[in-house]
N, C-alpha and C positions, 0 to 999 in steps of 0.2 A: 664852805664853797665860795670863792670869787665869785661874786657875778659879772664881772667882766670877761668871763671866761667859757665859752663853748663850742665843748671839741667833741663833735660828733663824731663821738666814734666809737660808738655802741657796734657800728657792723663788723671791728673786727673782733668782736666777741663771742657774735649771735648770728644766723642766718637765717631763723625760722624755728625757735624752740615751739612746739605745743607738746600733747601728751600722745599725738599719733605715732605710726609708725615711720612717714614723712619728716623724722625731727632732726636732724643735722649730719652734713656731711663735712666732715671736720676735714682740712686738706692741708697738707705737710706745712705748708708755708702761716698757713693762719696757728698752727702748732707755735709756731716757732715766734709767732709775733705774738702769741699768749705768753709763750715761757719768758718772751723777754718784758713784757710788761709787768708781771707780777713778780720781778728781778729787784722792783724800788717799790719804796712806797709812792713815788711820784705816781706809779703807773696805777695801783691800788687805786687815787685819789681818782687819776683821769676814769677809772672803770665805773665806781661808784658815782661819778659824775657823768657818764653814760648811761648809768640808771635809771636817775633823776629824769634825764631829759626822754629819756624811751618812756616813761611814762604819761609823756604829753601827747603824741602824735596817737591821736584813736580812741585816747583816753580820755585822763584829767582835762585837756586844754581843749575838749567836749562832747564826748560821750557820755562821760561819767560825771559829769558837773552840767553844765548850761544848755546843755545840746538834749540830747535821747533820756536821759533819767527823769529831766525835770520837766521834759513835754510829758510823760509815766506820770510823772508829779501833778500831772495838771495846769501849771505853770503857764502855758500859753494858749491860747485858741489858733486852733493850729487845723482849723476844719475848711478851708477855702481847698478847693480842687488844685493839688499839684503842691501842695504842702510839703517840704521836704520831710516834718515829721505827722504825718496826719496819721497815718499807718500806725507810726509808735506810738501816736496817743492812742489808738484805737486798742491796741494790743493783739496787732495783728499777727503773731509769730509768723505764717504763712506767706507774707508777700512778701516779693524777693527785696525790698529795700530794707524790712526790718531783720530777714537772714541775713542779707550782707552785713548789717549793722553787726548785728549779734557774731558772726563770724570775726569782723573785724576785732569785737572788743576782744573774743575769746583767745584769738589769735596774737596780738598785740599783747594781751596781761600774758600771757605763758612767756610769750621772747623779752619782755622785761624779769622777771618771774627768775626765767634764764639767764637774764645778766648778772641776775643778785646773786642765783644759786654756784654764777661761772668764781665770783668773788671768794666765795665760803667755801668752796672746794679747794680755793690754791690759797686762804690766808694763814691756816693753823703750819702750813707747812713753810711760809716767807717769815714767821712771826720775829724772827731777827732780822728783819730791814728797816724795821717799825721805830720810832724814835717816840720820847714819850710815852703816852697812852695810847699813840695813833691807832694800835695792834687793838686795841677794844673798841674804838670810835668804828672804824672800817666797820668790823665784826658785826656791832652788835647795829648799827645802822642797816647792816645788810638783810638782820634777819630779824630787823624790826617792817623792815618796806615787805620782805616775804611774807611775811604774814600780815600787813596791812592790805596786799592784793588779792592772795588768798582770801581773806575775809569779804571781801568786794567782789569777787567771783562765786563765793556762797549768797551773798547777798542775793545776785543777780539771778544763779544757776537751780539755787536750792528752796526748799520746801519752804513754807511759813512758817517760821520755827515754832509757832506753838503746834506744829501741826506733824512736824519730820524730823525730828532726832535722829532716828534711825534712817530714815531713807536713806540712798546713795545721792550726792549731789556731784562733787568735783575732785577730781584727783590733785591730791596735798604734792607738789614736787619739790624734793629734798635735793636734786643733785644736778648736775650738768650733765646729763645723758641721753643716750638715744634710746633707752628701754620706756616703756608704754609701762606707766604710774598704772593701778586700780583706781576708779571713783573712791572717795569714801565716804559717808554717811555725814550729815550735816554735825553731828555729838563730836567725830572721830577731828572733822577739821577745823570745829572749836578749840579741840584739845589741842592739837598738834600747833594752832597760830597761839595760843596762850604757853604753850612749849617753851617756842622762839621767843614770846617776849616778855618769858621771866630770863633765859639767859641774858635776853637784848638790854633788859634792864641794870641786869649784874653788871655788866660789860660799858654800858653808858652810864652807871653811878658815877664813875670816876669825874665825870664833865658835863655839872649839872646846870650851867649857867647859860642866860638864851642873850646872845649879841647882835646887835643889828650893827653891826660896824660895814663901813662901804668905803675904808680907805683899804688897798692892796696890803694883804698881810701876808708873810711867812708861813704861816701858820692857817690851814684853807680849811681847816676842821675844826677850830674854834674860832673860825669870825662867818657871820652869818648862822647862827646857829636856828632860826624861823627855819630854812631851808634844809637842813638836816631832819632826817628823821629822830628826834632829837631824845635825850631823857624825857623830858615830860611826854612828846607823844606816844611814848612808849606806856605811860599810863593813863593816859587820856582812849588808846585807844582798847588798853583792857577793859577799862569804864563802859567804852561801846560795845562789847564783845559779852561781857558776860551781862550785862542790862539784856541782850539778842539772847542768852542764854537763860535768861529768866535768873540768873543771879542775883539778886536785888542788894543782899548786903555787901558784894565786891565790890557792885557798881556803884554804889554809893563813896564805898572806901573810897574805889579810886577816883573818882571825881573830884573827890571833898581833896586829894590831895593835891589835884592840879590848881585845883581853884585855892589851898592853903598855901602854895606855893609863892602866890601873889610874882611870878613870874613875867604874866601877860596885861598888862594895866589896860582899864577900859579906853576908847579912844577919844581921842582931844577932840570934842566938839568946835573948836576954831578950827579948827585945817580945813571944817566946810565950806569955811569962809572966803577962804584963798580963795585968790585968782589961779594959781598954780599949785602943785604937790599936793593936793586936796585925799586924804585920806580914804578912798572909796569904800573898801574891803576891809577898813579896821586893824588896820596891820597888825597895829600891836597886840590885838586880843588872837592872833593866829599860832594857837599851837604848833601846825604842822602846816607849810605850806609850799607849793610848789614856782618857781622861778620859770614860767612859759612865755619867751620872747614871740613865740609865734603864736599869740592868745590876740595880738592885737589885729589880724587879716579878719580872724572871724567875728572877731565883738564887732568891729565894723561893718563887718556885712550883715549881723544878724540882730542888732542889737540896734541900728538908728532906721526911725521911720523916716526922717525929713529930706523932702526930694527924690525920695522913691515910691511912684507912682505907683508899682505893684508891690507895695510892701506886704500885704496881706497875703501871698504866693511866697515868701520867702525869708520874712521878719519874724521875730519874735514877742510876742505882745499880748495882752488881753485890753477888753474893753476895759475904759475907766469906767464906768460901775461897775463892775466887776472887781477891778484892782483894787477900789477903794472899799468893796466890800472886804478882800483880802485883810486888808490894813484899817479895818474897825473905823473908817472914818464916821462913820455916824454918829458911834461910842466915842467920839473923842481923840483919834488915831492921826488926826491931820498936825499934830506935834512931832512924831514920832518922826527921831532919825532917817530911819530905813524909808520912809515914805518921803519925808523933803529933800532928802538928798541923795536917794536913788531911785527914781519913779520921774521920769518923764511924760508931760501929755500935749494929745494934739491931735484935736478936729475927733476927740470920741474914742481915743485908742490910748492907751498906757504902757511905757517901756523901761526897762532898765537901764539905768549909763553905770552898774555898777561898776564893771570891769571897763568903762574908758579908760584910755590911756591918756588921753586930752591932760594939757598941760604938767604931765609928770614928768622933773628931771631928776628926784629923788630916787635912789636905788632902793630903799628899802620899801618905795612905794608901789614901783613900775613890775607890772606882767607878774603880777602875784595871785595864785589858783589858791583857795584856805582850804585842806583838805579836813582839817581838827579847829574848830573856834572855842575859846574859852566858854562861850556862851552854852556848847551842848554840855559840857559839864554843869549848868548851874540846871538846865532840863536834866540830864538823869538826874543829879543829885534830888532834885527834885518829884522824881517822877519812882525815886527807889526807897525814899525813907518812907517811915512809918506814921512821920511827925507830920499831920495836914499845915500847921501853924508854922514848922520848919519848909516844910514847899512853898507855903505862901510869901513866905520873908525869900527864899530863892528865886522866886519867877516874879518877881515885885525888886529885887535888885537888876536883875535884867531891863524891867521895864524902865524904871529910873535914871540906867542909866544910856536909854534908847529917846531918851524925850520925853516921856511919860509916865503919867502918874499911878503912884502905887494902889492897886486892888486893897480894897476897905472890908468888903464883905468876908467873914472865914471862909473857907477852903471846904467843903467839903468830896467826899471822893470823886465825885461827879465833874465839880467844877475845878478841880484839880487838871482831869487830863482834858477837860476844855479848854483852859488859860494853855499849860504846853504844848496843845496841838495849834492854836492862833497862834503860836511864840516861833513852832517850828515852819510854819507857813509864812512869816513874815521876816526869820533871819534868815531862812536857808531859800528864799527866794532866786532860782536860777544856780543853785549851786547844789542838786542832784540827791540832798539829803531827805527830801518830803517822802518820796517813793520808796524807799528805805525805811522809815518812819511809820508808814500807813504799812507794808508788808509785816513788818515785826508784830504790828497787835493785829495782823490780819483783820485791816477794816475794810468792808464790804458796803458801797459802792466805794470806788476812791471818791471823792468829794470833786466835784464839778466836774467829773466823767458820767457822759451817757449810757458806756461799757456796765451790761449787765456778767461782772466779776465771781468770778469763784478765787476759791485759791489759787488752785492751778491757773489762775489768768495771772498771779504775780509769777511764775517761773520761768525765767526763760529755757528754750529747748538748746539743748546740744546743740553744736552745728554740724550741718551732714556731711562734711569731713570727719570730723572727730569722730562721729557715731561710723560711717566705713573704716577709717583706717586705727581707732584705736578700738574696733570691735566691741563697741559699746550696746 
């Protein structure tokens, strides 16, 4: 994918996919600009790069990353009256700002959902316009991102998995239609996203190599390949998927493969040095990541305390004792990467600059959301073998190469998912994975919530459309 390049134009795709009966009115004219788009592969590319960027506005670029998940996560003190997310820290399904949330998200993932599915419906049938391997990149990209959303909508929608196999959570959608999908069972939309991405894997074998190239190429499917849903995240995100399914020896496999890969190399400790292109987000260690030009209106808004008198109404922050309890300063933690060089303070309060843009003119560095870090693979891998002595040497390469020195003490099982649960609180800080993390092992309280938690307090509800018009 060029990053110099975006063409909004996912609307003439999509006008409102979910699973109701509200789902598209397809009109002769928008036919005919489909039929002629999927005529090239030019148009293929421009679709699935409509994809890409649908998945920012509601989502990734902050819902689902820095916004609503990680307030869920704990992540900010967010208790001053008129908080925009005080509610969602509370877990208040009930008020209408965390419906509207929760509508938006559910609403936004299906019409992206929809893009990918409009893709896969017209590519087996174009597969001679395809030049190269294009005809598999397209493919298997498309139905690698279906089922990374899907799995993020169970995430959100469905049971605690140690707790609902069988429940009904979210209907799996396969196709570009107006027919009303069934919910399916939390086991059944395991299945069906680990489907997609063993095909998606066959299909992206062909083009296993990850390019950060930012000179204009010919070739818009092997330069940039971070930005692609790529081979590796194709196993990186089975790694997450069956780890959620209590698989422990898959999860491991595929962990151990992204990390053998040696694909993603740890990040250059000088770039923090810079005056400019300063590394924020570890580029290089991002499996999977998303290109959101419009990620810099809101980190500005919600992300600097300085000169905003009512920051505390509208910022994102925790107290610096607080934050520094986060980041083990007491143990030692004021070394640490993630803490020198994203953790701002001032006058008693603590924020992140990880997502500035401030002096970025490097493309591979600017408006990058990590949806996959190399680093959760070295937690599963960690957190699924058998070996206490092999997690140790895993969560102890993390740390080392975060600032900080290697854990001395053995491992045992105890202190095992102690060390990963600090590891997960301190890299995926503002980036929507903690709440994710604490649901999977259904931990009760969340940690630095006052929310007396059941399970059913991780699930979000339907939204009351969905539940009217798709007769749920």
């Amino acid at each position: 994918m060029k990053k110099q390049v975006y063409i909004l134009l996912f609307c003439l795709l999509a006008t409102g996919i979910t699973s109701c009966k509200k789902w598209l009115d397809v009109k002769p004219g928008t036919q005919v600009i489909q039929d002629e788009m999927f005529s090239t592969e030019a148009g293929f590319n421009q679709a699935l790069l409509g994809s890409y960027l649908q998945m920012g506005t509601g989502l990734y670029a902050d819902n689902l990353t820095m916004t609503t998940i990680s307030a869920m996560g704990q992540n900010y003190q967010t208790t001053a009256s008129g908080h925009p997310l005080l509610e969602h820290a509370r877990y208040n399904y009930t008020a209408p700002v965390v419906k509207s949330t929760i509508a938006t998200i559910w609403g936004n993932m299906y019409k992206a959902i929809g893009g990918v599915n409009n893709i896969l419906d017209h590519v087996d049938q174009a597969k001679g316009v395809f030049l190269k391997n294009h005809y598999n990149l397209v493919k298997g990209e498309a139905l690698g991102l279906r089922a990374y959303m899907h799995f993020d909508l169970l995430r959100m929608f469905g049971p605690v998995p140690v707790n609902g196999g069988s429940i009904k959570a979210i209907p799996y959608i396969k196709s570009f239609s107006k027919e009303i999908s069934p919910l399916s069972t939390t086991a059944e939309v395991i299945e069906l996203c680990l489907k997609d991405l063993d095909e998606a894997e066959q299909l992206l074998s062909v083009y296993q190599e990850i390019v950060y190239n930012t000179e204009a190429s010919a070739d818009e499917f092997t330069n940039y390949t971070r930005n692609h849903f790529n081979y590796w995240a194709v196993k990186a995100l089975k790694a997450r998927i069956y780890l959620y399914a209590g698989d422990k020896a898959k999860a491991l496999q595929y962990a151990k493969e992204v990390i053998a890969s040696a694909k993603f190399p740890f990040v250059n400790r000088n770039t923090f040095n810079l005056t400019a292109n300063q590394d924020r987000t570890f580029s290089t260690e991002q499996v999977f990541a998303l290109n959101l030009p419009l990620i810099k209106t809101l980190v500005d808004i919600r992300f600097r305390l300085e000169g905003n008198t009512g920051f505390q109404n509208s910022t994102f922050f925790l107290t610096t004792a607080t934050m520094n309890t986060v980041f083990d300063i007491a143990q030692g933690g004021s070394t640490d990467y993630r803490y020198l060089y994203h953790i701002r303070t001032a006058n008693g309060f603590a924020y992140s600059s990880k997502f500035w843009q401030d002096g970025i003119t490097n493309l591979q560095l600017s408006n990058q959301v990590p949806l996959i870090r190399l680093s959760e693979m070295y937690y599963i891998a960690a957190e699924a073998t058998t070996d206490l002595t092999e997690a140790s040497t895993l969560v102890n390469e993390i740390r080392i190469n975060r600032g900080l020195p290697a854990l001395t003490s053995p491992f045992t099982e105890t202190v095992r998912m102690q060390e990963i649960a600090k590891e997960y609180t301190k890299e995926f800080y503002a980036e929507g994975q903690l709440f994710f993390y604490y649901k999977r092992l259904g931990i009760l309280p969340v940690p630095r919530s006052a929310v007396t938690m059941t399970a059913a307090t991780y699930v979000f509800p339907l939204p009351d459309t969905e539940i009217e018009f798709g007769n749920r």
